[in-house]
Steps between C-alpha positions, in 0.01 A plus 500: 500500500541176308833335463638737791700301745424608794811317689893495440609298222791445661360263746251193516151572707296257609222475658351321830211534707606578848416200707206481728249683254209317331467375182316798378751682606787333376302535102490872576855531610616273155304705294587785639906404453402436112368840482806593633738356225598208715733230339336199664276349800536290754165318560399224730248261379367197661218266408400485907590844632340397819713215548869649404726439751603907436334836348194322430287853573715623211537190251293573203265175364617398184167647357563835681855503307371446179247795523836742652689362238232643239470819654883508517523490115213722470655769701866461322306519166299838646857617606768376178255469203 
């Protein structure tokens, strides 16, 4: 199955955690758009989760992002060679 798209060319997908899920969560719903032949992510980061003023239960720390952003490349190298 490598190098199948799995979505419409014709169109741009992104994805985006739905709010209100944790940040486990969120890293299985990115990876899970990757896998899917997504074109990009929209991911929150904050150095203080607990203190953003908005989607803090969602906001990735920036250490968190750099481990999804490694599995991210791992599963698009899995999926395109």
């Amino acid at each position: 199955m490598a190098g199948r798209r799995l979505v419409d060319d014709r169109r741009e997908v992104v994805g985006q955690p739905v709010a209100g899920r944790t940040r486990g969560e969120c890293r299985t719903q990115l990876t899970a758009a990757v896998a899917g032949d997504a074109h990009g992510l929209m991911v929150e980061v904050h150095h203080k989760p607990e203190e953003a003023l908005s989607d803090g239960a969602q906001s990735l720390y920036p250490q968190q992002f750099e481990t999804l952003c490694t599995q991210v490349k791992n599963i698009f190298r899995v999926l395109h060679g």
